[in-house]
N, C-alpha and C positions, 0 to 999 in steps of 0.2 A: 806556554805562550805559543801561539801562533806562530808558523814560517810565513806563510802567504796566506792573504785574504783576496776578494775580489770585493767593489764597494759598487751595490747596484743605485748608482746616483750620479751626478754630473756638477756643473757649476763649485758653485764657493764651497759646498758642504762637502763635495768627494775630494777637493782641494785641501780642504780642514782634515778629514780623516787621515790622508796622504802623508801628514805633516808629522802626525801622532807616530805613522806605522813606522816613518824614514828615522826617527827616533829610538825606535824600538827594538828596529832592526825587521821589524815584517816588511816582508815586499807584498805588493798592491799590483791588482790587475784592475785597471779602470773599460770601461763599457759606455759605449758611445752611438748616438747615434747619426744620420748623416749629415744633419746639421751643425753634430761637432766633432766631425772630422777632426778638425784641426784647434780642438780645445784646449785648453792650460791643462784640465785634470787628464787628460789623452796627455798630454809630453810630460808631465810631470810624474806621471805610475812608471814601473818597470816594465806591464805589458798593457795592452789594451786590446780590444774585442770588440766589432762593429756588431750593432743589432739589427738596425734596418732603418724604414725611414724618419723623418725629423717627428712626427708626430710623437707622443708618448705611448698613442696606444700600439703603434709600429713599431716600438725598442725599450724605453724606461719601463713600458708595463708591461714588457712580453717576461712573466717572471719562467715560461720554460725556456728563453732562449736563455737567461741569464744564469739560472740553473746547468743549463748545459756549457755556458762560457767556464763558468768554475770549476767544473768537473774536466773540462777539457785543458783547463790550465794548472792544474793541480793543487788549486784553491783549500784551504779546508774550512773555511767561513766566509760568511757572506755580511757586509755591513749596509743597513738600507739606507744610511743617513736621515733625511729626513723629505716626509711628499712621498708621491710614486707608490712604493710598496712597503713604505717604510712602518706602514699600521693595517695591513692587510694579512688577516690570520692565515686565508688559504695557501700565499705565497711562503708562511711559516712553515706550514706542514712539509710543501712538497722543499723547503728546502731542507728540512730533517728525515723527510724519507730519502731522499738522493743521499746521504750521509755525512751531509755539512751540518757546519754551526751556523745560528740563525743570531747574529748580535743582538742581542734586544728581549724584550721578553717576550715569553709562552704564547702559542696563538689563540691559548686558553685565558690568559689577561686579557691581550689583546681585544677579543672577543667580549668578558664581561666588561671593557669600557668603550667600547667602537659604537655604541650606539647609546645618546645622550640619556635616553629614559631611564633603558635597564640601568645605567650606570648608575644614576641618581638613587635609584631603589637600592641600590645595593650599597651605597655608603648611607643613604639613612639607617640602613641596617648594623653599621658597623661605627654608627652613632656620628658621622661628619654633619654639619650642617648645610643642608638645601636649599635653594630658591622654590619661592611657593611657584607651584604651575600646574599645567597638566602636563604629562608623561603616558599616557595612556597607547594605546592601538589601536583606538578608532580615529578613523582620519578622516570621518563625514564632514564636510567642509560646515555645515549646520551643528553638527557638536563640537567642532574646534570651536566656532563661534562664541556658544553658550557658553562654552567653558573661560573663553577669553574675559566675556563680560563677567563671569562669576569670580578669576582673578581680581577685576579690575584695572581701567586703563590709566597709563599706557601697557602695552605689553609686547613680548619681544617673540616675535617667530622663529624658530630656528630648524634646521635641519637634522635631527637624530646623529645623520652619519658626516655631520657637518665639519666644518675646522676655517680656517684663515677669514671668517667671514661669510663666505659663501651660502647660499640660503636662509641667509637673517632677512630677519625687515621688522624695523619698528614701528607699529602702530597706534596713535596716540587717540583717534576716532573711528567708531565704529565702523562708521559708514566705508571708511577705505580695509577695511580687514579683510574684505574676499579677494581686492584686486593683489594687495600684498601677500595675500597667501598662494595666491596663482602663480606668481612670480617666484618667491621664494620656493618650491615646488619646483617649476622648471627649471632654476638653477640650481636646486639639489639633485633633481635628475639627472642633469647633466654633467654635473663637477662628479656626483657621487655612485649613481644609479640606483640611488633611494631615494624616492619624494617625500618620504615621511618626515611628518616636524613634529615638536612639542612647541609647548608655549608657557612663558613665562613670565612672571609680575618683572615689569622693566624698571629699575631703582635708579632712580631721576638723578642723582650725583656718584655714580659707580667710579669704582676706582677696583683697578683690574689688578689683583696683584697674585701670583704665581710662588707655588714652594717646589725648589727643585729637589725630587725624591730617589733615589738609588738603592735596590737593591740587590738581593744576593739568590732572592729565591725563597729566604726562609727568613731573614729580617732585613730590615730600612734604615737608612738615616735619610734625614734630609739635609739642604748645603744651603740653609738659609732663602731669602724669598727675593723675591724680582720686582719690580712695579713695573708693570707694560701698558699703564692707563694712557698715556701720548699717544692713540690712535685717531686715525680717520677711515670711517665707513667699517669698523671691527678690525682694519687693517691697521696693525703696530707699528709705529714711525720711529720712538727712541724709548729706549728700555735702558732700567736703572738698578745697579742693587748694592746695598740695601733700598729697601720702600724707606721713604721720607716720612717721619712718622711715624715707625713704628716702635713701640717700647716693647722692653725686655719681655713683660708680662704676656701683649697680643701675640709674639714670635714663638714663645714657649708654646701658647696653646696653638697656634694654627699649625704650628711644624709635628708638634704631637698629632693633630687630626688628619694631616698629611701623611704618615706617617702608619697608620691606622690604615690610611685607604689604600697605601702601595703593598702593607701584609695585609689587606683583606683578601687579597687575590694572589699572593705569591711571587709580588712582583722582582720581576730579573731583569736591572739594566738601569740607563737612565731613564727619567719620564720627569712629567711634572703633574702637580695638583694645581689647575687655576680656581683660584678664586673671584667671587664679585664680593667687594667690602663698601660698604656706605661710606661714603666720603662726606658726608653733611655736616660731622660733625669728628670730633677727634678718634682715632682710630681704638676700639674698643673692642675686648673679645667677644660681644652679642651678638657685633656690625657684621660677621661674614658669614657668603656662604659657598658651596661647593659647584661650579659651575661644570669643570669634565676634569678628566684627565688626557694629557698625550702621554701614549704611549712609545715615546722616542725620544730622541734627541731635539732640543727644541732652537731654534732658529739663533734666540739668545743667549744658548748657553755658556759666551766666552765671558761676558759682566759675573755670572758666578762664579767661573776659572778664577777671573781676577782679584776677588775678593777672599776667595779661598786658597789661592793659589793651587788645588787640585786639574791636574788633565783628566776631563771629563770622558773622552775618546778612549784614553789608557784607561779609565775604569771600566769602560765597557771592554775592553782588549780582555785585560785578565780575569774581570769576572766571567765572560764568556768562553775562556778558555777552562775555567775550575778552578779558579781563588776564590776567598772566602772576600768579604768587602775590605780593601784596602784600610780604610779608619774605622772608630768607633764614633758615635754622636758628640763625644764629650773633647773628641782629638779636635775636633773642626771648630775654625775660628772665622771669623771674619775680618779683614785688615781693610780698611781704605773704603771706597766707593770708585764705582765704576758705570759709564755710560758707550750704549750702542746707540749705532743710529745708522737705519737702513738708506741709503744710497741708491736708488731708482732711477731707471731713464723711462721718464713721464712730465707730461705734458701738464704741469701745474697752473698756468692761467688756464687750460681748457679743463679743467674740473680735473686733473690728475691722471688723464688720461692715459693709458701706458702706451708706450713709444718704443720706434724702431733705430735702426741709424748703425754706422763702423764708427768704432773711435777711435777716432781720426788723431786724437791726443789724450795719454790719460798717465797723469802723474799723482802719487798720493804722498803724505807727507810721511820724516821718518817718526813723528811724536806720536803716534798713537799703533796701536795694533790694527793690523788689517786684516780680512779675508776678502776675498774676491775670489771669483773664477774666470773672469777676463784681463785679456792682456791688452795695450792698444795696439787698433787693428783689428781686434775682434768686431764680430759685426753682434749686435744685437736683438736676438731672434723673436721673432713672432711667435714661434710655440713656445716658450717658455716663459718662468718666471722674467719679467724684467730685471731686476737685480742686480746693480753693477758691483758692488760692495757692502763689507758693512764695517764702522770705521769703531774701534772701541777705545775710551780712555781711561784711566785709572789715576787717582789723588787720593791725597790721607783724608779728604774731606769732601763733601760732594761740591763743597762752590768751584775748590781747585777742582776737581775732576770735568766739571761741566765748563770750566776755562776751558780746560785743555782740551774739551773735545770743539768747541766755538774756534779753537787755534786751527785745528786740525783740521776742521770743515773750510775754513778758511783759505787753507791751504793745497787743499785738494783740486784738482784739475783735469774738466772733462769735456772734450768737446769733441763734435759727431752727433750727439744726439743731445734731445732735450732732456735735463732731471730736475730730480727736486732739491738739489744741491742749497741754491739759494732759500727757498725755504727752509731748510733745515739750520743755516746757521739762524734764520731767522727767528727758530721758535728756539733756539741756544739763546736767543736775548731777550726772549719771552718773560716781561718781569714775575708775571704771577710763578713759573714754570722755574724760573733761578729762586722763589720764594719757598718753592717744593710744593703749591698749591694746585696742583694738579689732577684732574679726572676726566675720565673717559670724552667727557664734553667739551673739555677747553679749546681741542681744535676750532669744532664746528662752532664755536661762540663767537672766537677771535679769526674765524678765516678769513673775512677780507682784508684784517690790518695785519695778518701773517703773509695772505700774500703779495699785497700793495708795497709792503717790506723786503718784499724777494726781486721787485721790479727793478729793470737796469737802472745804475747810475747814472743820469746824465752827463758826468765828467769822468766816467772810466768809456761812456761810448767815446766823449772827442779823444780817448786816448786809441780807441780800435779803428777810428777813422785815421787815424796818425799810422797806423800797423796797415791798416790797409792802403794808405798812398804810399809804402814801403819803405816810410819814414824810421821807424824803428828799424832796420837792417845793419845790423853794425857796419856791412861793407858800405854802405851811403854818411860820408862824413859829412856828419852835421846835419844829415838831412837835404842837403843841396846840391841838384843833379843840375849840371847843363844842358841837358835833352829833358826836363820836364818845368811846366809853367812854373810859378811862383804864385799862382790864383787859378782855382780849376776847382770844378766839382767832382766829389766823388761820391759814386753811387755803388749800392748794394743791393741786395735782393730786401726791397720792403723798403729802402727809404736812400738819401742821400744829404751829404754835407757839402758846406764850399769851405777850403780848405786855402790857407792865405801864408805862406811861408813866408817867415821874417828875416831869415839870414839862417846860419848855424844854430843848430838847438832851437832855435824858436818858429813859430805858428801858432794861428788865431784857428780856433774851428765852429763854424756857422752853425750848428744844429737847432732844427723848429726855432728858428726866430731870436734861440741864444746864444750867446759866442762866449767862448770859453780859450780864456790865451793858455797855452800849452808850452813848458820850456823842459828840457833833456838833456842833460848830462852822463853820458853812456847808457847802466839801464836804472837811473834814477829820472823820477818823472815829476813836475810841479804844474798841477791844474789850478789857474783862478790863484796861483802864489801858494798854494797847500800843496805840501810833498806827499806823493801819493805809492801806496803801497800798496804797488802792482807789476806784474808782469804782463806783456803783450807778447804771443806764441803766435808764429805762422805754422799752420798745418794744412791737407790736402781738403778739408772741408771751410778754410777760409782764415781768420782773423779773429782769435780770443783774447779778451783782457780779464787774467784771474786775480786772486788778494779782495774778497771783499764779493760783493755781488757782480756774476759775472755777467762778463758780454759777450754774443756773436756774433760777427759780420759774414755774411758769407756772399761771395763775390758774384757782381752780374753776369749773366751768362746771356752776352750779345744775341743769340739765336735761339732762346726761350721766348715762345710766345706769351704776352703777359694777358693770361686767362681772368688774372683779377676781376671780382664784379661782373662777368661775361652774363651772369646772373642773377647776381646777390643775395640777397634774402630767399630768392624762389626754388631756389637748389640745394639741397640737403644731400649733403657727400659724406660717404665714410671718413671717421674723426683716423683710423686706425686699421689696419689690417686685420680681417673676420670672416666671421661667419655671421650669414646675414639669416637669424634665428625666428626672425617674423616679424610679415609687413601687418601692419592694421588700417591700413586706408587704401582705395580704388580710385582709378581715375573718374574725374567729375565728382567726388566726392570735397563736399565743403570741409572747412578745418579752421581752427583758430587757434594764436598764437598761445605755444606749450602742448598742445593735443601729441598724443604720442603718434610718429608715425610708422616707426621700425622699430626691434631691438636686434641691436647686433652682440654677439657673443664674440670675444677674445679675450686671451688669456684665462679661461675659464671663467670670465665674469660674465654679466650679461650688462651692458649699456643701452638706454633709451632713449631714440634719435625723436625729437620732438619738432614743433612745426616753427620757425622764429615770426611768424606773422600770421594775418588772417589769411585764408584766401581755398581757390578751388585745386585739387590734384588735377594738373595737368596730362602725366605722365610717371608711370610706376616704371623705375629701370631694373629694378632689381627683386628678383622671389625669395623667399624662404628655401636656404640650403646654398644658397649664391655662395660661394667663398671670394672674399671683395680686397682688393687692395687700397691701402691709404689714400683718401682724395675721390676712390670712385662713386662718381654719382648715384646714387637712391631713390631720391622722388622731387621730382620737378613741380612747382607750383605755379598755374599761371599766371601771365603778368596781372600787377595790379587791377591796370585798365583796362582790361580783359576778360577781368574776374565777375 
């Protein structure tokens, strides 16, 4: 075993490995860049190593500086976690030429899976099943076409060197196939610096479900399968395992085929085989086929921990070190069911937008497992994955498991920035989703009554108007100060209540036209005569009520000018801090409402700023290559009457 490793990664996942090594007794050098100075996985290593600046390609992707950090600290392996360089074969080599261990496997796997086509060719070879498509090298925008129509539509565009989503786009008519391919294209460009895609028959009720494979170098087991079908836009929102549905029969064979494709190439370490399986009908061994492999640790892997009860970290420790695989096939069991469910700070009324913000407040509960790599206080960075946690639960059954994880979200508490929190417990109540009937499409079917469900409560807000008159204060007995009215309004950023104090413990609260009587007894609370189960938290960004869907009030600030409307419809402002990736419209140029009229790129995605009404460009504020912060203006449209 290892004395010291260095883990070239940051956030939850250099935190997760951290966790493994203090176990083990390996000390951890973690590598940082200046963005996280002052990160959890920085205080939490024994040493740490600055790279340079916040960018990735400044520090996470510098792999000689990271190479020279472990040689300078006297590292003898290097773990990628996962992202960054964690499936990059060049950064394999020069870490085996320096004379370290490279956790993970050969940069010769690596290599036959890092790019979608060859890979596919190569488990048809090794007898796994495929999605029909092309896989080819010519990338004539005119023969991808033909070939699409020769699949058959819909079909799914994807990037070669793709992963998280990035460079897909589904096509359901022909007519839009070049503009989706344009797109898909520059955002593999850019996430990957390969524009090349394939294309593939897109199977209208997919259900996404993953075999986690290990091995040794010269044989595999697999730890059972995952279902990660609960996505939005190819992005995973909660991941389960076991899959729902699947019988003893379908698991034999796809773990065999899995299994097959991690010894077709030799593989060393964790990884997974994902699959696409027809969900149309009962799960059957015809239904699947071979979608890629990652060749890492995958984002989910603590739901298989859990059911297996194996440290997936520790098998990559010692296998990397020179053991043989810890279990045989036949050792490995399955106990229980277990669900993750990623914890984002995004802007889910505005299409899920990813978001910035410090948290200002962040408590999680003790009933489930955690990872994170922020503490509160952390600020929430623009270069990086959003990501605030990812919450795992474990029960002998998946209905108890999927309780316990609705408890846990429940309980969870974040404020400072916007997330998908309340969403999330929302699709925990999800009936099709607690029935196990689940696929790829359920989000986007049920999205607005997912997130019309996420919307504040009306009676946990008159509980934050209550937190904000400073009513909740234990030091204010009863609620009733002598230097403050007994009837006064109070306002907040975006809206206000009038607020009617009754005596001791009691108050009426005015909101849009409703009143809602409010009574308290220390920190127990009864809205409308219903005892309610919640807490209200004062913090440095304002007034939250958690227990259920939350609320945030965050306080007027007397000497903001209120910009509101200054424009309305006619100005089109950065949703998000970016890079402003290209404008497609001039001034005097007409436009109507939906016409694209930027795309800004953050977070490695690319987003399309579109027009919300008819009318003429006024004024272009912003070029292609701008780097723009949240709120800054883009393209001004002239007035109505003007137009």
């Amino acid at each position: 075993m290892f004395s010291k490793i260095l883990i070239a990664n940051r956030g939850e996942i250099a935190c997760r490995v951290i966790d493994s090594c203090r176990r083990l007794g390996v000390a951890t050098v973690a590598v940082y860049s200046d963005a996280d100075r002052g990160a959890r996985h920085v205080a939490l290593a024994d040493e740490a190593v600055h790279l340079g600046g916040p960018a990735p390609a400044d520090s996470y992707l510098r792999g000689d500086a990271i190479v020279a950090a472990a040689q300078a600290t006297g590292a003898q392996a290097i773990h990628p976690g996962y992202g960054f360089l964690s499936e990059n074969p060049d950064f394999v080599d020069a870490v085996e030429a320096a004379g370290l261990v490279f956790i993970g496997p050969s940069a010769r796997a690596i290599r036959a899976m890092g790019l979608k086509d060859a890979a596919k060719a190569l488990m048809e070879e090794a007898g796994v099943p495929v999605v029909p498509g092309y896989h080819g090298e010519n990338q004539d925008p005119a023969h991808l076409a033909d070939q699409a129509a020769r699949i058959g539509w819909p079909v799914l565009i994807k990037a070669v060197a793709g992963g998280g989503g990035k460079g897909m786009r589904r096509v359901d008519d022909p007519a839009d196939f070049m503009d989706a391919l344009d797109s898909a294209r520059s955002e593999a460009r850019n996430a990957f610096g390969n524009p090349a895609v394939l294309i593939e028959k897109y199977i209208l009720q997919p259900r996404h479900i993953e075999l986690q494979v290990f091995g040794d170098g010269h044989r595999a087991v697999h730890l059972f399968e995952r279902d990660c079908s609960l996505q939005r836009r190819h992005q995973k929102v909660i991941e389960e395992a076991p899959a729902p549905g699947m019988t003893p029969e379908m698991r034999k064979i796809m773990g065999a085929a899995a299994v097959r494709a991690a010894e077709a190439i030799g593989y060393k370490g964790a990884g997974t085989i994902e699959f696409i399986v027809d969900g149309s009908q009962d799960l059957r061994p015809d239904g699947f086929w071979f979608m890629e492999m990652n060749t890492r640790l995958q984002v989910e892997h603590p739901v298989t921990e859990a059911i297996t009860g194996v440290d997936l970290v520790e098998w990559q420790l010692r296998v990397a070190s020179g053991e043989p695989l810890p279990a045989k096939q036949e050792e490995l069991t399955i106990t229980g069911h277990a669900f993750e469910a990623r914890l984002y700070a995004e802007d889910v009324p505005a299409g899920f937008l990813p978001a910035t913000g410090r948290l200002a407040h962040l408590e999680f509960p003790g009933n489930a497992r955690i990872e994170t790599g922020v503490r509160q206080g952390d600020a929430i960075s623009p270069w990086y994955d959003p990501m605030i946690a990812k919450l795992v639960t474990h029960g002998a059954t998946r209905a108890i498991a999927l309780r316990a994880l609705e408890a846990a979200l429940v309980d969870t508490e974040v404020a400072g920035s916007v997330t998908n929190l309340d969403f999330l417990i929302a699709l925990t109540r999800h009936e099709g989703f607690r029935e196990g009937e689940v696929d790829t499409g359920l989000i986007a079917r049920d999205l607005d009554a997912l997130v019309a469900a996420a919307e504040p409560d009306p009676r946990a807000r008159a509980l934050a108007v209550i937190g904000l008159a400073g009513l909740a204060d234990p030091k204010v007995k009863g609620g009733v100060t002598l230097w403050q009215p007994l009837r006064r309004t109070i306002a907040w950023q975006g809206g206000e209540a009038l607020l009617e104090v009754h005596g001791p413990g009691a108050a009426r609260v005015t909101l849009d036209g409703t009143a809602h009587e409010v009574r308290w007894q220390g920190d127990r609370w009864w809205v409308d005569d219903a005892l309610r189960r919640n807490r209200i938290v004062a913090h440095d960004a304002g007034i939250s009520v958690f227990g259920g869907r939350t609320v945030h009030l965050a306080p007027l600030d007397p000497l903001a000018r209120d910009t509101a409307g200054e424009a309305g419809e006619a100005l089109t402002r950065s949703p998000m801090p970016g890079l402003v990736k290209s404008v497609h419209v001039a001034a005097g140029q007409a436009v109507r409402a939906g016409d694209r009229l930027a795309v800004l790129e953050a977070m490695k995605m690319e987003h399309s700023l579109t027009a919300a009404r008819d009318g003429v460009v006024a004024e272009v504020l912003a070029a292609a290559g701008d780097q723009v912060e949240a709120g800054a203006p883009l393209i001004r449209l002239a007035e109505e009457d003007a137009a």
